[in-house]
C-alpha positions in Angstrom: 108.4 111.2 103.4 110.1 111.4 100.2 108.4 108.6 97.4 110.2 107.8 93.6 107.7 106.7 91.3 109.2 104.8 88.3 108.0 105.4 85.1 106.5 107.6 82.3 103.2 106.7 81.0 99.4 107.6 81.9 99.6 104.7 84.9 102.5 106.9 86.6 101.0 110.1 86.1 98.1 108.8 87.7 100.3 107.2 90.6 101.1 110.3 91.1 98.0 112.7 91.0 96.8 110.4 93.7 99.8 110.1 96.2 99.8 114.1 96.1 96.8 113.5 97.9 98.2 111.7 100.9 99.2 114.1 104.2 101.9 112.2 104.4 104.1 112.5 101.6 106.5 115.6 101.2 108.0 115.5 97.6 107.3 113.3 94.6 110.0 112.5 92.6 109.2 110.3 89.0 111.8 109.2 87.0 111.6 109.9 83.8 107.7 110.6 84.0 105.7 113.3 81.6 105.1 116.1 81.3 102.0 115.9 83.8 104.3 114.4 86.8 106.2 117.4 86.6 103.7 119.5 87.5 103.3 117.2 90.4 106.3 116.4 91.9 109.8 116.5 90.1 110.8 114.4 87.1 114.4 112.8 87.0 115.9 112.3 83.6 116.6 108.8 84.7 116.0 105.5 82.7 113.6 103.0 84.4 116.1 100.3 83.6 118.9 102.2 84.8 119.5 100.9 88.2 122.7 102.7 89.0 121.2 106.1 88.2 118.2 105.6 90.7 120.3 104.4 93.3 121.8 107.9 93.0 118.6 109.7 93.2 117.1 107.8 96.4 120.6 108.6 97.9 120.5 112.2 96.8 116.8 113.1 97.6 116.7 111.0 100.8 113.4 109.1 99.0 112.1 106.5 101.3 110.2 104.3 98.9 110.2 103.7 95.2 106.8 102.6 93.7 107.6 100.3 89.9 105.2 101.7 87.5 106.1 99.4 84.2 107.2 95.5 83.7 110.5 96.0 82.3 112.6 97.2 85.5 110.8 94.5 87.7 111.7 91.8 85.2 115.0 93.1 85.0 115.1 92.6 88.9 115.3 96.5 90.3 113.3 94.9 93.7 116.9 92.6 94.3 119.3 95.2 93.2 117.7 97.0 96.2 117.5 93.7 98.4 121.4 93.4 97.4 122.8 97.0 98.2 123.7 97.9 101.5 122.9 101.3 101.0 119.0 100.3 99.5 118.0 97.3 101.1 115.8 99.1 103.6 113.9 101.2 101.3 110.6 99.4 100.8 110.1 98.1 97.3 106.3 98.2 95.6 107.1 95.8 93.1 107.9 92.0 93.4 111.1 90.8 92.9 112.8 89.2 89.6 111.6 85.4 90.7 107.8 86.7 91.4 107.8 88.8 88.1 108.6 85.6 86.2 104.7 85.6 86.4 104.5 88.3 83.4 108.1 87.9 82.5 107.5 84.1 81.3 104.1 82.6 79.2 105.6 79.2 80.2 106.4 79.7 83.9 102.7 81.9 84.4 100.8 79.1 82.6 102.7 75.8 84.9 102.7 78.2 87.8 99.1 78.0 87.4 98.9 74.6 86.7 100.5 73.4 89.3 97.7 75.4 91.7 94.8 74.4 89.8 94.2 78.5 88.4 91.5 78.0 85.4 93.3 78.9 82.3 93.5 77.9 78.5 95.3 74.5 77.8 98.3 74.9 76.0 101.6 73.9 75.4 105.2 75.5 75.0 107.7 75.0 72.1 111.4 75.7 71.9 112.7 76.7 68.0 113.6 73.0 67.7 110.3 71.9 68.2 108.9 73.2 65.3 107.1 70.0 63.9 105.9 69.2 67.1 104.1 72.9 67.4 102.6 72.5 64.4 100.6 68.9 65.7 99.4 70.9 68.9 97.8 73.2 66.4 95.8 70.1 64.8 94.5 68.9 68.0 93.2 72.9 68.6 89.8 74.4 66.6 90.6 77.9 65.4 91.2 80.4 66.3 95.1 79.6 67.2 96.6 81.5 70.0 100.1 82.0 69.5 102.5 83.9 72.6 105.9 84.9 72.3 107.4 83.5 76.1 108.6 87.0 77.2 108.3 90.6 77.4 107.2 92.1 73.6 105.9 95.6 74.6 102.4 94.3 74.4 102.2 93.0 70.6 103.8 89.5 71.6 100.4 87.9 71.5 98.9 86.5 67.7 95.2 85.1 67.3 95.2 83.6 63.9 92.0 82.2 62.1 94.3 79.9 59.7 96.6 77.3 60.2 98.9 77.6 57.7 99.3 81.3 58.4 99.8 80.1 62.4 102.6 78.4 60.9 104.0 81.2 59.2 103.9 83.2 61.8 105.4 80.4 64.6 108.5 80.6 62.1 108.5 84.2 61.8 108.6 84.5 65.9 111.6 81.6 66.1 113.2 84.3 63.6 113.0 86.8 65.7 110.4 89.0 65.0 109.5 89.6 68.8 113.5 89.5 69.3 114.5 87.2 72.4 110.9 87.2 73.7 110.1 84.4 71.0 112.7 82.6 72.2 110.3 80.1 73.2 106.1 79.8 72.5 103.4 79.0 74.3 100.2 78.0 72.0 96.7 78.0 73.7 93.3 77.2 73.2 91.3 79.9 72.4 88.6 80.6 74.5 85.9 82.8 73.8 84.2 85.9 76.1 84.3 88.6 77.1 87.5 89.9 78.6 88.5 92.2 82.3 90.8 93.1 84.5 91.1 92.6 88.1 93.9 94.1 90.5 94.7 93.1 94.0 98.1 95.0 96.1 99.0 92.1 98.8 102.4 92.3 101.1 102.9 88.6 100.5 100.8 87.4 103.0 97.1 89.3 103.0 95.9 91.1 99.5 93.2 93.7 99.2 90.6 93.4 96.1 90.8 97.0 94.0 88.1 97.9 91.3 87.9 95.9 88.2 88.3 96.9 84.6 88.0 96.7 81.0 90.1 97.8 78.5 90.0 98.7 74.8 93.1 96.7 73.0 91.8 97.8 69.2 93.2 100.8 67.3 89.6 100.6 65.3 86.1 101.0 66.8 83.9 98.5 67.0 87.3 96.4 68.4 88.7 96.5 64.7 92.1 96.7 63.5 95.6 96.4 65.0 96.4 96.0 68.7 97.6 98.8 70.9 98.9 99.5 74.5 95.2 100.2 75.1 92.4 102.9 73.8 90.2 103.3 76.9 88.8 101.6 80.0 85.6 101.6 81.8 84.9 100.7 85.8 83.1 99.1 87.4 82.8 96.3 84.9 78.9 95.5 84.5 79.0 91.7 84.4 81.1 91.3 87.3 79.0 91.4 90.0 79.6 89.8 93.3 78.8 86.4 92.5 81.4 86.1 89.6 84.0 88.4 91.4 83.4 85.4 94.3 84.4 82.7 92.1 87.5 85.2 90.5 88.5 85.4 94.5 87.9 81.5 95.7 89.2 80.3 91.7 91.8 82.8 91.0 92.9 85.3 93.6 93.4 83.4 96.7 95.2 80.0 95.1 97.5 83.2 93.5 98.4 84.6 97.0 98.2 81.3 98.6 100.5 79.6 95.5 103.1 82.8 95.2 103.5 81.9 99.3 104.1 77.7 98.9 106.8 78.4 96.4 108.4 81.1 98.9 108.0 83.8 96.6 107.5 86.8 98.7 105.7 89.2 96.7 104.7 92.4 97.4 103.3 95.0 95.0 100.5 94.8 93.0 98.9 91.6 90.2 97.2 92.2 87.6 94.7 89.7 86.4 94.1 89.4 83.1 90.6 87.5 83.0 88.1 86.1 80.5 84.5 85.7 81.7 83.3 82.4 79.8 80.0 81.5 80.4 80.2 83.1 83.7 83.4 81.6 84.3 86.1 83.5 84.8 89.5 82.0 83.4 93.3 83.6 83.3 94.1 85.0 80.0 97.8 86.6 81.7 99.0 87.7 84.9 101.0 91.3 85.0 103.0 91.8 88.0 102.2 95.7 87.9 99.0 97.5 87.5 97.5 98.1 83.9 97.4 100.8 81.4 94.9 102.5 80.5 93.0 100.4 83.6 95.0 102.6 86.1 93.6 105.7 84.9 90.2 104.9 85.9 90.7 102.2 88.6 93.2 104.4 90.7 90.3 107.5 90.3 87.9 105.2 92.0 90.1 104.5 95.2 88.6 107.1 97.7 91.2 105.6 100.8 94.8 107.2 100.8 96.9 105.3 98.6 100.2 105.6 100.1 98.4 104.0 103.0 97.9 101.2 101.4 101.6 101.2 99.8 102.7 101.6 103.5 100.7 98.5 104.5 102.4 96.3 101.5 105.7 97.7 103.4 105.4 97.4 106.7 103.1 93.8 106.2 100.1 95.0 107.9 98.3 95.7 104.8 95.2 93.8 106.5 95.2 96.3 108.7 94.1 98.9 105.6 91.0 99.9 104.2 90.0 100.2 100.3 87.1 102.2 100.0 86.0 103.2 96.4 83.7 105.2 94.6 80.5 103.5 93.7 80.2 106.0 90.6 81.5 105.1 87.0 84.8 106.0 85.7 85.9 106.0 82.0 89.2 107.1 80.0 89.3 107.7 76.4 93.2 107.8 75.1 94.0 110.2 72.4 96.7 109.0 70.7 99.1 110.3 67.8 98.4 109.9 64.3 99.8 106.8 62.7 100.0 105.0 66.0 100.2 102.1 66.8 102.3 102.4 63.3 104.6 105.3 62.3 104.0 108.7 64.2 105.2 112.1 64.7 106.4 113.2 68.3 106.6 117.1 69.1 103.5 118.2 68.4 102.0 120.9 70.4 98.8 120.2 72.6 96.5 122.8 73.4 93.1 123.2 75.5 94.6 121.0 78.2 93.7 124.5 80.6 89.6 124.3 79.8 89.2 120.8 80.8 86.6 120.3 83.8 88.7 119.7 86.9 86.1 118.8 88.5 84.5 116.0 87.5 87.1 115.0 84.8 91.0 114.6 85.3 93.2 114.7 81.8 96.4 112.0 82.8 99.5 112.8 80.5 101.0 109.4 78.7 103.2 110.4 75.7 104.1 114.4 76.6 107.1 116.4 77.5 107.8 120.2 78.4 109.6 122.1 75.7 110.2 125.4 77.1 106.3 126.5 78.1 104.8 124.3 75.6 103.5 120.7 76.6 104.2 118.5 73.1 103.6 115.1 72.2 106.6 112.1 73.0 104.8 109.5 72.3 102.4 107.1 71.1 99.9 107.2 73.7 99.2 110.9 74.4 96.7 111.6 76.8 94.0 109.8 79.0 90.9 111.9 79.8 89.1 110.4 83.0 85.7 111.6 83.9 83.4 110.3 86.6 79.5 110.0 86.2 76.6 107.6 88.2 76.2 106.0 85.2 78.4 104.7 82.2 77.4 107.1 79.9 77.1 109.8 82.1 80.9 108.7 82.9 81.5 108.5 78.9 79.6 111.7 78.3 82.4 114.0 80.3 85.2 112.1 79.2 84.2 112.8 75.4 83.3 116.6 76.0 86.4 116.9 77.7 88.5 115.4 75.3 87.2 117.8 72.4 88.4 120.5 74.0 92.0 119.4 73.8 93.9 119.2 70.3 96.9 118.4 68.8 98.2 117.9 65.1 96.5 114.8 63.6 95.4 113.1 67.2 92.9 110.2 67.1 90.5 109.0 69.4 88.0 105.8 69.6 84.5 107.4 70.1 83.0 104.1 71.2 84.6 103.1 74.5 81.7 101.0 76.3 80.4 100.4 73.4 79.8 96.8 73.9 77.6 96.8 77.4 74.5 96.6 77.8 72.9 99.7 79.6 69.9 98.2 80.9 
C-alpha cells in the first residue's frame, strides 16, 4: 500500500521513520515534508492546505491513505473534501473532519463542548469585540494571573498569561485589533490554574480509543521555563507523576466522556486527540484539546510505540481498532530541539548542518523539523531545526544520549535548551 503523510515538521518526519517500519507499506509519499522524509519516502512540493494539489497526488501515486500531520488542513476540512469527492471518498482519512476539529479550531466550542460533558477544565468565559466592558468585569471576579485565548488557530502564540490587569486590558484590545488576525475574532478568558502541565494522546475510530504514552513538553525559549513561548523546546516520556492512579482518573474524567461526548453529538471522529492536561493537586484538568498529535511530544511518544503503527492507523480505518494492540517501550525517551538563532523571533534560513552522519543510530534518532535539500547539502528552512531523540532506562540516561548526540551536530548560530527534565524529581 501506498500512504501520503501531510506535513513538514519533526511530528511528520517521525510519522514517517516509523511507518517505514511497517511490512506493509510500499512507498511513502509526504507532502511538502523535510529534508529527513525524503530520505524516507518521496516529498511532494505540495501545500498542506492545498487540497486540489493532493487530490492530484493520491490519484497519480495510487496512495491509499493520507495520514494529517498539522491542525491547519483539518480545520480547513481536508477529511470532507475527501468525504465530498467521488474520486476520494474511499480513501481512509487519519484526521477528524472540519466539525470534530472545531475542538482545536474553536477556544469557545472546546471549552462548552466540555461543559456540556462535565470534562474538568478552567472556568471561563468568551467575549465578542463588542463586549469589551463586559471582558474587563470577568477579569475582576478572576485572581491573577489572567488567562487570555485568542478563539482560533494562532500558530501556537494565541495564548497570553498576564500578571496585571490593566496590561490584560491592553492586550484584550490589542487582540480585537487584530494582532492574532481573525483568530482573536472572539476571546475566551480563564481562570488560571496552577501545576504542573502534560500531554496525553489517544487514536480512537469513533467508537473504541487506544491510550498512547504521555508527555511533557518544554513551551519556553529560556531555561529554567524563562522567556518567550515557542512551538516547543523538548519533551520527556513517560511523565513521572502520572502513574496509573492519576492516568485512571485522566481516562474515567477526561478520556472516556471525550470519546463518549464526540459520539452523542454524532461527531464521527477518527484520528488522533491530543490532551492538553494540567495535574492540579493530583487532579488532572483540560488546559486544550488538539485534534492531531503534538510537536515536539511526537518525537518521543511515537519512539516509544513498539506495535506497528500503520496497524493501528488501519484499525482507525477499517473501525476495528479494538481489535489492535499498543505495546510500548518501558524505557525513557527525550528530545532536545535545536533551533535557529533568533527564533522564536527573527532568523536566518539556509544555513548548512553538519555532523548529522556521526549521530548514534542506535540508541538515538535525529528527526528533521525546519531542513531542506539544496543540492547535497541538508540546510536549515525553519525555525525549529532538528529534534534529537535518544532512549535510556532512566531520564537522564535518556537525556544523557540526546545531549551527546546533539553536540555532534552544528549549524551557524543554533541554540539549544540544556535543561530539558529539569524540573522532575529523580528519586
Amino acid at each position: 500500500m501506498n500512504i501520503l503523510v501531510i506535513g513538514s515538521g519533526g511530528r511528520e518526519h517521525a510519522f514517517v521513520w516509523k511507518l517505514a517500519q511497517s511490512k506493509k507499506i510500499d512507498h511513502i509519499y509526504i507532502c511538502p515534508g523535510n529534508a529527513g522524509t525524503g530520505g524516507i519516502g518521496t516529498n511532494l512540493s505540495i501545500e498542506v492546505n492545498d487540497f486540489r494539489g493532493i487530490k492530484q497526488a493520491v490519484i497519480d501515486y495510487n496512495i491509499k491513505m493520507v495520514v494529517v500531520g498539522p491542525e491547519i488542513p483539518l480545520v480547513g476540512g481536508i477529511h470532507d473534501f475527501f468525504l465530498n469527492d467521488d474520486i476520494l471518498r474511499e480513501i481512509p482519512v487519519i484526521g477528524p473532519t472540519k466539525r470534530g476539529a472545531m475542538l482545536e479550531g474553536s477556544k469557545k466550542f472546546a471549552k462548552e463542548f466540555m461543559a456540556r460533558h462535565s470534562i474538568p477544565t478552567a472556568a471561563y468565559k468568551s467575549f465578542s469585540p463588542n463586549e469589551i466592558p463586559e471582558a474587563y468585569e470577568f477579569m475582576k471576579s478572576l485572581d491573577p494571573p489572567y488567562v487570555i485565548k485568542a478563539d482560533g488557530l494562532a500558530a501556537g502564540k494565541g495564548v497570553l498569561i498576564l500578571d496585571d490587569i490593566e496590561k490584560a486590558k491592553i492586550e484584550i484590545e490589542t487582540i480585537f485589533g487584530g494582532k492574532f488576525g481573525t483568530a482573536g475574532d472572539l476571546i475566551v478568558i480563564e481562570e488560571f490554574l496552577p501545576g504542573i502541565e502534560l500531554s496525553v494522546f489517544v487514536i480512537t475510530d469513533g467508537k473504541t480509543y487506544k491510550l498512547l504514552p504521555e508527555a511533557k513538553d518544554y513551551k519556553r525559549i529560556g531555561e529554567g521555563d524563562t522567556g518567550l513561548n515557542t512551538g516547543g523546546m523538548g519533551a520527556v516520556s513517560p511523565v513521572m507523576f502520572a502513574d496509573e492512579p492519576f492516568i485512571a482518573k485522566v481516562t474515567d474524567r477526561i478520556i472516556k466522556p471525550t470519546i463518549n461526548g464526540l459520539k452523542e453529538e454524532g461527531i464521527d471522529y477518527k484520528g488522533f486527540i491530543f490532551f492538553g492536561l494540567i495535574n492540579v493537586k493530583g487532579d488532572p484538568y483540560v488546559i486544550e484539546y488538539n485534534v492531531r498529535m503534538g510537536d515536539p511530544e511526537t518525537e518521543v511518544v511515537i519512539p516509544r510505540i513498539k506495535s506497528d503503527l500503520f496497524d493501528l492507523l488501519e484499525g482507525v480505518a477499517e473501525g476495528n481498532l479494538e481489535k489492535k494492540r499498543v505495546e510500548v517501550d518501558n524505557r525513557f525517551a527525550t528530545t532536545v530541539m535545536m533551533v535557529s538563532g533568533g527564533y522564536p523571533g527573527d532568523y536566518e534560513k539556509g544555513k548548512e548542518i553538519f555532523g548529522l552522519e556521526q549521530t548514534d543510530k542506535l540508541n538515538s534518532v535525529v528527526f528533521h523539523a525546519g531542513t531542506k535539500q539544496s543540492g547535497s547539502r541538508i540546510v536549515s528552512s525553519g525555525g525549529r531545526v532538528l529534534s534529537v531523540t535518544a532512549w535510556g532506562d532512566t531520564l537522564d540516561d535518556s537525556l544523557r544520549e540526546s545531549y551527546k548526540n546533539i553536540k555532534m551536530i552544528s549549524f551557524e548560530n543554533s541554540y539549544y535548551r540544556k535543561d530539558i527534565g529539569f524540573d522532575f524529581d529523580r528519586r
